[in-house]
C-alpha positions as CSV (number, residue, x, y, z in Angstrom):
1,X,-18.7,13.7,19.0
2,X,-18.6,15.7,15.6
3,X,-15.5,15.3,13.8
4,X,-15.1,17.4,10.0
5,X,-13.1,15.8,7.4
6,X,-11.9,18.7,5.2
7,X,-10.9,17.7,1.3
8,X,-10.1,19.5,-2.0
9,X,-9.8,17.2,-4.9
10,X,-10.6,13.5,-5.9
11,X,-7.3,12.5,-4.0
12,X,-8.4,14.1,-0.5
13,X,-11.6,13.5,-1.4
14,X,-11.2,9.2,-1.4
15,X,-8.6,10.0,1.9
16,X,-11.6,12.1,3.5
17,X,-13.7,9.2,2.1
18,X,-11.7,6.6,3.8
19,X,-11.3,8.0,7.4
20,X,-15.0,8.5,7.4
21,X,-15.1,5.3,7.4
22,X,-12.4,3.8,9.2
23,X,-12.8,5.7,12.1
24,X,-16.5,4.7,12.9
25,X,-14.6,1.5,12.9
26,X,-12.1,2.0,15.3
27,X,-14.2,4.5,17.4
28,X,-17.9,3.9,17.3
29,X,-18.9,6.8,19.1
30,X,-17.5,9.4,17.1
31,X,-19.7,10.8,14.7
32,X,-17.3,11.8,11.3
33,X,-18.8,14.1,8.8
34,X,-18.2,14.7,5.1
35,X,-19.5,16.9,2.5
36,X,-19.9,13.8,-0.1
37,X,-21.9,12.2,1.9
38,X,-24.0,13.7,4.6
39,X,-25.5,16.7,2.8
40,X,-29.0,15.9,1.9
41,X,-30.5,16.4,-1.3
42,X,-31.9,20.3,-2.1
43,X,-29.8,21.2,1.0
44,X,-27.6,24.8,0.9
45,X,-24.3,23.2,0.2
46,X,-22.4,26.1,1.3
47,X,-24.9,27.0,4.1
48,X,-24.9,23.6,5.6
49,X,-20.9,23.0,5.4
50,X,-20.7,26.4,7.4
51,X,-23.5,25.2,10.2
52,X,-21.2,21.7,10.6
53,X,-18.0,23.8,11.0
54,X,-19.5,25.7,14.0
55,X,-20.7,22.2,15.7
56,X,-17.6,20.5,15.5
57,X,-15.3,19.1,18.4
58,X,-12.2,18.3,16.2
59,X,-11.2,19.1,12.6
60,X,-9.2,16.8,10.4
61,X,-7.6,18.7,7.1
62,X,-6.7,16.0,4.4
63,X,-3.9,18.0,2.4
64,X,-2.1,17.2,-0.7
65,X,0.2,18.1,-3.2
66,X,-3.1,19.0,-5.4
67,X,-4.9,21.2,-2.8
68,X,-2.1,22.3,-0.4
69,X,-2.9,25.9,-1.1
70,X,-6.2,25.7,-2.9
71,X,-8.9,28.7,-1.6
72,X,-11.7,26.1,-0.6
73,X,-9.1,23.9,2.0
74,X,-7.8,27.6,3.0
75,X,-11.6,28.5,4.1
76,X,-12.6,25.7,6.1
77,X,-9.1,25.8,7.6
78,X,-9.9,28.9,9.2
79,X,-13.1,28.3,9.7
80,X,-12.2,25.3,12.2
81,X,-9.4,27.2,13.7
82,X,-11.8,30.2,15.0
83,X,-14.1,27.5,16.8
84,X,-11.6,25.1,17.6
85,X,-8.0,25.3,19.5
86,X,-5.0,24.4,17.3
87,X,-4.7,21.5,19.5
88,X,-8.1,20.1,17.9
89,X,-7.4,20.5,14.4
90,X,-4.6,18.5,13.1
91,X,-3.7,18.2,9.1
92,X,-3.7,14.9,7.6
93,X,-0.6,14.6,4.8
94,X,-1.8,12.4,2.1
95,X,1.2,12.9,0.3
96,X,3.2,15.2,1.5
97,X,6.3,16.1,4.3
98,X,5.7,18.4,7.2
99,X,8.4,20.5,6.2
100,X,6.0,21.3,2.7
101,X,3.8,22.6,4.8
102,X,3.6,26.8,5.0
103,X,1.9,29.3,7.2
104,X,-1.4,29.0,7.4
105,X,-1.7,25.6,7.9
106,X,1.9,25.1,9.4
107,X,0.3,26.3,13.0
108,X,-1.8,23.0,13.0
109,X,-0.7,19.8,14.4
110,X,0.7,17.6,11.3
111,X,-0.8,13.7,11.3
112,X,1.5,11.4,8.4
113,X,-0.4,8.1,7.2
114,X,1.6,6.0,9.1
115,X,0.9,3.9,12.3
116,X,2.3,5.5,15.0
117,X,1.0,8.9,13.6
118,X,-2.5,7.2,13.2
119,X,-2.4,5.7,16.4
120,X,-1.7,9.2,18.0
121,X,-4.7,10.4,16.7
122,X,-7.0,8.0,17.7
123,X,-6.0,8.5,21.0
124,X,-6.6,12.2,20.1
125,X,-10.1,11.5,19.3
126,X,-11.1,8.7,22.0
127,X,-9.8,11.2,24.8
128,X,-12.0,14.0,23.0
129,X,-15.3,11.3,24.1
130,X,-14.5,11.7,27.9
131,X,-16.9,9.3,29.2
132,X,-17.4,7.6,26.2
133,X,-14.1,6.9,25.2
134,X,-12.5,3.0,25.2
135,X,-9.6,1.8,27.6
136,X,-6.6,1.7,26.3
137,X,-5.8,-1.5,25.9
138,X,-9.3,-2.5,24.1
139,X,-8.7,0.5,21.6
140,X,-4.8,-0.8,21.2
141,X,-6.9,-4.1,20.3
142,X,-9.1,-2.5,17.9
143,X,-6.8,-0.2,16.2
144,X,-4.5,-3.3,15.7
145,X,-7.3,-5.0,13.7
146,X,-8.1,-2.1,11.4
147,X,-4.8,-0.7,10.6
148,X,-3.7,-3.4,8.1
149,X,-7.3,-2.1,6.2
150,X,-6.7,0.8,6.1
151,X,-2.9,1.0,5.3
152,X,-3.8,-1.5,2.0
153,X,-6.6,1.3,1.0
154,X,-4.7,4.5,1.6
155,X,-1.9,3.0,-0.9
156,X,-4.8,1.7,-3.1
157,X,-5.8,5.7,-3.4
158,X,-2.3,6.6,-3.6
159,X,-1.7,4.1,-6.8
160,X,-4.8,5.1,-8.2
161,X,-4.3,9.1,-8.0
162,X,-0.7,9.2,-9.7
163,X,1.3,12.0,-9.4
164,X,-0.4,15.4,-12.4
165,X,1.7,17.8,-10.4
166,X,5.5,18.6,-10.1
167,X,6.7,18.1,-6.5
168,X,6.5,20.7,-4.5
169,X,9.9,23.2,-4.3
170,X,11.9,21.7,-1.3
171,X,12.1,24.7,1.4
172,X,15.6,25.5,2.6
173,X,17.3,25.4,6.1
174,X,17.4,29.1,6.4
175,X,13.4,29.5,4.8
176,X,12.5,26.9,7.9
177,X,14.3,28.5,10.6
178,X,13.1,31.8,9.8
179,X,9.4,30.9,9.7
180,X,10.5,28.9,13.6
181,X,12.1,32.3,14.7
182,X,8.9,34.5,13.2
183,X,6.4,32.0,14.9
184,X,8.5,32.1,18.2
185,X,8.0,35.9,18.2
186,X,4.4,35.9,17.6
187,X,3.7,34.0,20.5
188,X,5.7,36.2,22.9
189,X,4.0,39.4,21.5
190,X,0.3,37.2,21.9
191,X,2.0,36.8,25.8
192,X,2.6,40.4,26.4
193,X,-0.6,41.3,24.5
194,X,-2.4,39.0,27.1
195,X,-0.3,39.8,30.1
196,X,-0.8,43.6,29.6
197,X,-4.7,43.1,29.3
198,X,-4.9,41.1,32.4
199,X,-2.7,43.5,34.8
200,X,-5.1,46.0,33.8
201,X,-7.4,44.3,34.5
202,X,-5.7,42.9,38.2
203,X,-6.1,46.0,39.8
204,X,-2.0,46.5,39.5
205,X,-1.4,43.8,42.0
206,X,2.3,42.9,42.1
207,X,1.8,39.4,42.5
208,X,-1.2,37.1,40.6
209,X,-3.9,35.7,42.4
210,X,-5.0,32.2,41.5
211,X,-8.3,34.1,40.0
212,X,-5.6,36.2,38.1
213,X,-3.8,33.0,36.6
214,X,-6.9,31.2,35.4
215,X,-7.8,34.4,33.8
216,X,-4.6,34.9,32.0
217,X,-4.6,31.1,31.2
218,X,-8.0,31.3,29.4
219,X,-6.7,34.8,27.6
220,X,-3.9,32.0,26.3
221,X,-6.1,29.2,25.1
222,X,-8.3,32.0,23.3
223,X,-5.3,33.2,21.5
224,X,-3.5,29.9,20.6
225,X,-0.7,29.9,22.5
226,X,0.6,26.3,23.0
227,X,0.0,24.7,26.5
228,X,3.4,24.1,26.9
229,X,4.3,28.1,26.6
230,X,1.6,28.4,29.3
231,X,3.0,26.4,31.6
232,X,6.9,27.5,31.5
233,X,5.3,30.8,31.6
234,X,3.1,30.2,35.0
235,X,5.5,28.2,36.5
236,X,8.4,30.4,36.3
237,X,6.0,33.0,38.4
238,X,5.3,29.9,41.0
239,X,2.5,28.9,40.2
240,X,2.5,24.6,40.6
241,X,2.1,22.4,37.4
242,X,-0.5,21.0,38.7
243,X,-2.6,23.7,39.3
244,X,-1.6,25.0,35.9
245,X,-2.7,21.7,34.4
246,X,-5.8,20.9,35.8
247,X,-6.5,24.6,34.8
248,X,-5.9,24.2,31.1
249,X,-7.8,20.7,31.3
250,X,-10.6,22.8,32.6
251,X,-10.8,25.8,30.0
252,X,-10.1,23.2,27.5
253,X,-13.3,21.1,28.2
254,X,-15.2,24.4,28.8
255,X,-14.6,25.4,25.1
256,X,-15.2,22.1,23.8
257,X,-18.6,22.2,25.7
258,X,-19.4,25.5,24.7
259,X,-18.7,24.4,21.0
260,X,-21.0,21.4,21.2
């Protein structure tokens, strides 16, 4: 399983440097790829960092204070969120808060550098190997062993990457709230976008078929919209959360197949 490490600058770079390695540790079956070392030599740099964005199953951005809104990290940010749902693309804050974090890259899923965070997203990634991935209690076992490595070299990067900018301008209450409120508003007009195309689509039935739902469910996965959003939304038309589930599982693994 292809995972990209994304970086901008020697700090990201020795973070993007680091996973690479850590998580062939923890998870031997997942296949991490970075620029600095897997393009070979006379290669299109350019040409082969866009052919590894289209094969990839999940996307890890390693943001800092240095890069946060630097064009390159912009690029493959977008680039990984047109092949990949925003549920397989997560940031990785070297340095900084969630709450730093602005639209674009305030959509993905936020992972800090510290265990529980870490441990979250190697779960992510071993339930990305479906029939490759470890039991839970071996990976809790191996994860355990490597965490104390890789928590000593993170702060050895840290230390030895001081601080050459100012701190980034701390956002307000009301700047947070309104970016909630504006991202609240684009996913109900991505629902009625979707519902409308689908009802036309229905033949004007008055209530949806199970066909209907799995259609409209796909229409959300293709436009972003979070599975929980999904699911209130299905539900509250009567739909059971299992069916709903299972659905989502489905669609999901048929992307990540289609993206392989």
């Amino acid at each position: 399983m292809k995972v990209f490490l994304s970086w901008s600058g020697d700090k990201s770079k020795a973070t993007a440097e680091l996973l690479d390695s850590w998580i062939r540790c923890v998870l031997q079956a997942v296949d991490p790829w970075i620029s600095t070392k897997h393009i070979d030599r006379g290669a299109l740099w350019f040409t082969e960092v866009a052919d590894q964005l289209q094969n990839t199953t999940v996307g890890i951005i390693c943001l800092t204070k240095e890069n946060l809104n630097k064009p390159w990290i912009l690029f493959e940010a977008g680039s990984l969120a047109r092949g990949l749902t925003s549920s397989r693309v997560c940031t990785f804050l070297v340095d900084l808060q969630p709450t730093d974090i602005e639209p674009p890259l305030a959509q993905f899923n936020h992972t800090l550098p510290t265990e529980a965070d870490m441990k979250s997203l190697i779960h992510t990634l071993n339930d990305s190997l479906k029939e490759k991935k470890l039991r839970d209690d071996i990976l809790t076992e191996v994860f355990d062993t490597y965490w104390p490595k890789f928590e000593k070299s993170l702060a050895e990067i840290l230390s030895g990457h001081p601080e050459t900018l100012p701190q980034p301008a701390m956002r307000s209450d009301e700047n947070i709230l309104l970016e909630l409120l504006e991202t609240t508003r684009s996913f109900d007009r991505r629902i009625r976008n979707i519902e409308s195309s689908v009802k036309n689509k229905e033949a004007m039935s008055t209530q949806i078929s199970p066909m209907g739902a799995r259609r409209r469910i796909h229409d959300y996965i293709k436009n972003g919209v979070p599975k929980e959003l999904i699911i209130d939304k299905l539900t509250s038309q009567g739909f059971p959360l299992s069916f709903i589930e299972r659905e989502v599982m489905r669609i999901l693994e048929e992307n990540i197949e289609e993206n392989n």
